[in-house]
VOGU-3710 file (C-alpha; in Angstrom, 3 decimals, decimal comma):
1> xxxxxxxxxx> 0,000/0,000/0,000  0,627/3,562/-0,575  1,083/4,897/2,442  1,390/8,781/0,909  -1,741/8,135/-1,359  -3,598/6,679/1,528  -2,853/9,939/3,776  -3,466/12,483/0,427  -7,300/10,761/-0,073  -8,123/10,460/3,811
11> xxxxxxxxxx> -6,854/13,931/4,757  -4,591/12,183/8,028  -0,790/12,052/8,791  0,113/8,520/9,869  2,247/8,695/13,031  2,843/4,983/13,178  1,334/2,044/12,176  0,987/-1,648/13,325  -0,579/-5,217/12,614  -3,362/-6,371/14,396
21> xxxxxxxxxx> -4,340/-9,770/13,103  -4,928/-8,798/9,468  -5,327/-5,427/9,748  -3,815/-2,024/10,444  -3,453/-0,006/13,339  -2,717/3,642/12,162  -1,634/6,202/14,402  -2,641/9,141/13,223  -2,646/12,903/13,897  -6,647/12,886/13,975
31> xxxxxxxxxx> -6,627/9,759/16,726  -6,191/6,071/16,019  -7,595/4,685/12,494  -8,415/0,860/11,858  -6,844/0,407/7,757  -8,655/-2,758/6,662  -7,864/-4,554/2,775  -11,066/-6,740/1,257  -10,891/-8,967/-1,589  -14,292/-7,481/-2,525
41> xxxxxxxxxx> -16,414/-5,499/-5,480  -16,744/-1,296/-5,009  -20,547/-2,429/-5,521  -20,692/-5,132/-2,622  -18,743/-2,233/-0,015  -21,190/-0,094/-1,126  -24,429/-2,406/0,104  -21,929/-2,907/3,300  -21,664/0,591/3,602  -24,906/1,355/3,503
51> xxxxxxxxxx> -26,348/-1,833/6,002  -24,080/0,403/8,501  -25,673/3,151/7,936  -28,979/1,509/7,606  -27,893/0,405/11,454  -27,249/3,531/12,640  -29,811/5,688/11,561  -31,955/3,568/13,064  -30,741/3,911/16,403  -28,288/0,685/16,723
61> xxxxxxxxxx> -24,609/2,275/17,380  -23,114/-0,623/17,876  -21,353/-0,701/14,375  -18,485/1,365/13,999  -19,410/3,529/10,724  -16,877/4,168/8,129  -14,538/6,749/7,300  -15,111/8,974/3,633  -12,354/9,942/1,852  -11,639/13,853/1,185
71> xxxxxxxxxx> -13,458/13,596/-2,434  -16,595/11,513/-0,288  -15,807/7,863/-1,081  -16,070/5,110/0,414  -12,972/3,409/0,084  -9,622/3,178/-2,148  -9,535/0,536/-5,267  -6,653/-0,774/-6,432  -8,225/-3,058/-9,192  -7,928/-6,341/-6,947
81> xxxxxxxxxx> -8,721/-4,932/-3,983  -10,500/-2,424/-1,908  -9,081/-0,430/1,594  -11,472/1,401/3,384  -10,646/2,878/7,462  -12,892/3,903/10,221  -12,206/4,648/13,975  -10,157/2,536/16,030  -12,042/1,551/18,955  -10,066/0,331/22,330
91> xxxxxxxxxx> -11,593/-2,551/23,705  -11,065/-6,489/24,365  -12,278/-9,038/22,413  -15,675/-11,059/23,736  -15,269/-14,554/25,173  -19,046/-16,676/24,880  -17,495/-18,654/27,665  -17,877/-15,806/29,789  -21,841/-15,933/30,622  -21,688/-11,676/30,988
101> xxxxxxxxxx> -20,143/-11,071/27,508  -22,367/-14,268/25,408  -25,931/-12,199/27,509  -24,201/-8,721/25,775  -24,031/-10,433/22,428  -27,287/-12,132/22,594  -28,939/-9,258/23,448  -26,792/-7,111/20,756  -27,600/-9,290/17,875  -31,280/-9,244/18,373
111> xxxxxxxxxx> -31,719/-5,432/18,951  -29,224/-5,493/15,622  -32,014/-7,623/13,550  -34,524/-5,210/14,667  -32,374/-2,815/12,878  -31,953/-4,177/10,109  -35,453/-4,534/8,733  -36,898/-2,159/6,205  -33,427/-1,817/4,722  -33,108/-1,055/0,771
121> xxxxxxxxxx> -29,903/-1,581/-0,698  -28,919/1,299/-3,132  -29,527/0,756/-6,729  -25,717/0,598/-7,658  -25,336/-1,865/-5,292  -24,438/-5,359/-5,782  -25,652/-7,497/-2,580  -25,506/-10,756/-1,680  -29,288/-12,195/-1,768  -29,664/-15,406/0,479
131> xxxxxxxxxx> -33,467/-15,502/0,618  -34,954/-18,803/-0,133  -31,482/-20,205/-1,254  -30,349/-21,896/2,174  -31,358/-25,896/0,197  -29,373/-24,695/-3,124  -26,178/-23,812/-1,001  -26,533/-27,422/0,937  -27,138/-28,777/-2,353  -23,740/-27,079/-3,756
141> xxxxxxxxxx> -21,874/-28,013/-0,672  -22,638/-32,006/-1,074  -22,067/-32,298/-4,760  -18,600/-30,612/-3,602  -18,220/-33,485/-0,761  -18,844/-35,630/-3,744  -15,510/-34,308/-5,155  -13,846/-34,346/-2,585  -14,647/-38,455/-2,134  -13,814/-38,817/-5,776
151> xxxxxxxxxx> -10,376/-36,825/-5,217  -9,493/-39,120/-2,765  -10,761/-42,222/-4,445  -8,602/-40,987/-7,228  -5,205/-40,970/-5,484  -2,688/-43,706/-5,851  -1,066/-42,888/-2,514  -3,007/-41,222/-0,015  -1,815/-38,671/2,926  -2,938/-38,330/6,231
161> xxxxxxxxxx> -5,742/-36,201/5,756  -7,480/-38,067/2,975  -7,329/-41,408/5,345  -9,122/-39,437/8,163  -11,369/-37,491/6,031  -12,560/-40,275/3,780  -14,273/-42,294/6,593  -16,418/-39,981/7,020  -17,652/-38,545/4,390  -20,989/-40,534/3,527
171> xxxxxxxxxx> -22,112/-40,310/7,465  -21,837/-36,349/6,992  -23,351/-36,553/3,202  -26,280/-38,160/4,993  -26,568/-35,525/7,523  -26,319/-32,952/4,696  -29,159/-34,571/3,024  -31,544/-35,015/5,920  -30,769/-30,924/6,557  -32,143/-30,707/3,101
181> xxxxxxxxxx> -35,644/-32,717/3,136  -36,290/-31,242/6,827  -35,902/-27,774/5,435  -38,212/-28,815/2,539  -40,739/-29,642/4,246  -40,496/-27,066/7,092  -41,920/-23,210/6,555  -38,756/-22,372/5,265  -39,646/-20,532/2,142  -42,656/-18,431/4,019
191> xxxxxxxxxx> -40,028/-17,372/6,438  -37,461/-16,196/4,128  -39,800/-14,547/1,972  -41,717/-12,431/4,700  -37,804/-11,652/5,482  -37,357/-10,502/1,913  -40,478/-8,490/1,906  -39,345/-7,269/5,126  -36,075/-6,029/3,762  -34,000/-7,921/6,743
201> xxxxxxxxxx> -30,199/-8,147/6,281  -27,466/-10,573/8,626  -24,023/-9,893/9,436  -23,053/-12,888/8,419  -19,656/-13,851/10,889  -21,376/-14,340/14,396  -17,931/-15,170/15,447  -16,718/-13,767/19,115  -14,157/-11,813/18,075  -16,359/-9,242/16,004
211> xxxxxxxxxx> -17,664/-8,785/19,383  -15,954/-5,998/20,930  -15,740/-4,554/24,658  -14,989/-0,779/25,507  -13,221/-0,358/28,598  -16,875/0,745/29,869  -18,418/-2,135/29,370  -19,849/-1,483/25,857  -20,332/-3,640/23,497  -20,004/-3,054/19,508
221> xxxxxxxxxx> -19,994/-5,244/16,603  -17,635/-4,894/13,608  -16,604/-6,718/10,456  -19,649/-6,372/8,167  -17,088/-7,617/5,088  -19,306/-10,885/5,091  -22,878/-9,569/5,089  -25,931/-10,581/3,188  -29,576/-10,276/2,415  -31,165/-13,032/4,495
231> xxxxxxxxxx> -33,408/-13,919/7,233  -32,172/-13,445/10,844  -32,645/-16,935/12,018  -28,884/-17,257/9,753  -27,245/-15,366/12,443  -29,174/-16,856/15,469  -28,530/-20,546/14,455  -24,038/-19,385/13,567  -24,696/-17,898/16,810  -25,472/-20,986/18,791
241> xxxxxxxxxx> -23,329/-22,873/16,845  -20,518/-21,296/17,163  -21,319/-21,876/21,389  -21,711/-25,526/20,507  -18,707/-26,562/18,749  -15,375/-27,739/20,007  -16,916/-30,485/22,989  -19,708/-28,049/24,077  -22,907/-29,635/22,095  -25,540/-29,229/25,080
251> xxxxxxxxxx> -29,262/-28,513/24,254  -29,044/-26,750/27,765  -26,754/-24,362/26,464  -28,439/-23,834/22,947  -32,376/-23,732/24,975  -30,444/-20,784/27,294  -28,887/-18,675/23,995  -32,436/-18,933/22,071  -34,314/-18,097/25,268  -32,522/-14,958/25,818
261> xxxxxxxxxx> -32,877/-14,142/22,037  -36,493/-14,462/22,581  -36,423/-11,669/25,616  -35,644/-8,957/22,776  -37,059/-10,658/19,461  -39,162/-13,858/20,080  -38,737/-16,870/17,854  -42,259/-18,854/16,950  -41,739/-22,942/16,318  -41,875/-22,784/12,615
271> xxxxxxxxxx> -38,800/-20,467/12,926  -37,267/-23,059/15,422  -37,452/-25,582/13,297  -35,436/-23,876/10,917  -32,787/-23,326/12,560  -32,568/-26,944/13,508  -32,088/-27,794/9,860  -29,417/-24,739/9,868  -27,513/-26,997/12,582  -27,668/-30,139/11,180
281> xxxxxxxxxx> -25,866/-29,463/7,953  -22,300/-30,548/8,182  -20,933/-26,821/7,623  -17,420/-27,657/9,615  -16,838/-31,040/7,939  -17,430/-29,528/4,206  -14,990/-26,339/5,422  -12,067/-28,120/6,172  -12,497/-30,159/3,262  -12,754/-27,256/0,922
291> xxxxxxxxxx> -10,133/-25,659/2,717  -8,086/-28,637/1,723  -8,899/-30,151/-1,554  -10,259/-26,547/-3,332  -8,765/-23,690/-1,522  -5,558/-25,562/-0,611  -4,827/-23,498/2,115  -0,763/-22,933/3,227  -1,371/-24,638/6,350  0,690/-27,610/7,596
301> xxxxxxxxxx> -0,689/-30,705/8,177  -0,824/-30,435/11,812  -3,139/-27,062/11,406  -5,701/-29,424/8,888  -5,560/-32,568/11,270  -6,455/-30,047/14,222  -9,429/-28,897/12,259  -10,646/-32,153/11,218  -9,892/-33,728/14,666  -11,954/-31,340/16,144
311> xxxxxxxx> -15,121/-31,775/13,657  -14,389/-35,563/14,688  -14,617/-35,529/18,040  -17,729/-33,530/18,114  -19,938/-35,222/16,321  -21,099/-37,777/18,590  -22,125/-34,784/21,119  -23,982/-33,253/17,980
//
């Protein structure tokens, strides 16, 4: 990056600068600026953009809003890529283990949904539309299993990974399947159309560490890079999920998270049942494997076992 350019289209001096996971810290004569690269379209930022906005103008501040440039746009292109900067916020990251900080998120995400209705994406725009598609992505995901399988099958000498993946992969396939005929059958299309017609968005990366903590005790959300057009119950069933995984698969602890969603944005059973079919797709066992056989990530084989070990040893609990 161009470090001058970026300083001549912001209007800022950078003092200093450091990396925080994959993004920049600037230091910078007006106060401390988060520098973020996305692999992503000027027309997607701009439906990201807006969602913020969207957020904020109806009351939810818990999104950080971006930065404009001096000539009032939204980011920086460089052909591949786009940068865009906002505030820095001081905080700690939120740990769902930690009953306080999971109640703050709960509560956060469902006065973030309410937000998010009635939201219409500007006409140069280009979002990404989920509604109604959740059986078509399964659908995509197990043909890829499918290739995966014949990848292997294909090998004359097969690694590690392959000989612990392989097992497997017709008990998750089966899984995948059942996720689909549930959702068939379920009021899955209703749902996601009254979403559509309701103009709902999702963030899209429930994960804890988009969950941030000010040093008063207030909580924001960041990292829209990943959202989409789609019904809510997407985030609420990543959200329990992601309190599941990794040796923690206890309906207690999913009844507790959905209850306190409920407090602040009730969920009826046809919506339940949804989200059910949400958690039974295989989601972590296709990952890795598309991390692995399509994506072919730099990781060692160590870092691919651990991911796959873990998928393993949860699935009896789930």
């Amino acid at each position: 990056m161009d470090w001058q350019y970026v300083e001549e289209r912001y209007g800022f001096k950078i003092l200093g600068k450091e990396m925080v996971r994959k993004i920049y810290k600037l230091h910078t004569d007006k106060g401390m600026k988060c520098f973020k690269r996305a692999h992503a379209r000027k027309s997607y930022f701009l439906f990201v953009f807006s969602a913020v906005n969207h957020l904020t103008l109806k009351g939810f501040t818990a999104p950080i809003s971006y930065d404009m440039t001096l000539d009032n746009d939204i980011c920086i292109e460089d052909g591949e890529y786009i940068y865009y900067a906002l505030p820095w916020i001081e905080s700690r990251q939120c740990k769902f283990k930690k009953r306080d900080d999971l109640l703050k998120a709960i509560k956060l995400s469902a006065d973030l949904h309410k937000a998010a209705k009635d939201f219409k994406p500007p006409e140069d725009s280009k979002p990404r539309i989920y509604y109604g598609k959740w059986p078509q992505n399964f659908r995509k995901r197990l043909d890829e299993m499918k290739l995966f399988k014949e990848t292997i099958e294909s090998k004359d000498v097969r690694d590690e990974f392959d000989e612990a993946y392989y097992p497997l992969i017709d008990f998750f396939m089966e899984q995948g399947y059942e996720a689909i005929e549930l959702l068939e059958k379920s009021s899955y299309y209703d749902i996601s159309q009254k979403a559509m017609e309701r103009g709902e968005f999702c963030h899209h990366d429930m994960a804890e560490h988009n969950f941030l903590i000010t040093p008063y005790g207030e909580m924001r959300i960041i990292d829209f890079d990943y959202c989409i057009m789609d019904t809510r119950l997407h985030d609420v069933a990543s959200l329990v999920i992601r309190n599941m995984r990794h040796g923690i698969w206890d309906i207690a602890k999913a009844d507790f998270i959905l209850n306190e969603y409920c407090k602040y944005y009730p969920i009826n059973q046809r919506e339940l049942e949804v989200i059910k079919c949400f958690a039974l797709f295989p989601q972590d066992f296709w990952q890795v494997g598309l991390q692995y056989y399509v994506e072919k990530q730099p990781w060692t084989m160590e870092n691919f076992m651990s991911r796959l070990n873990d998928v393993r040893d949860d699935f009896k609990l789930r």
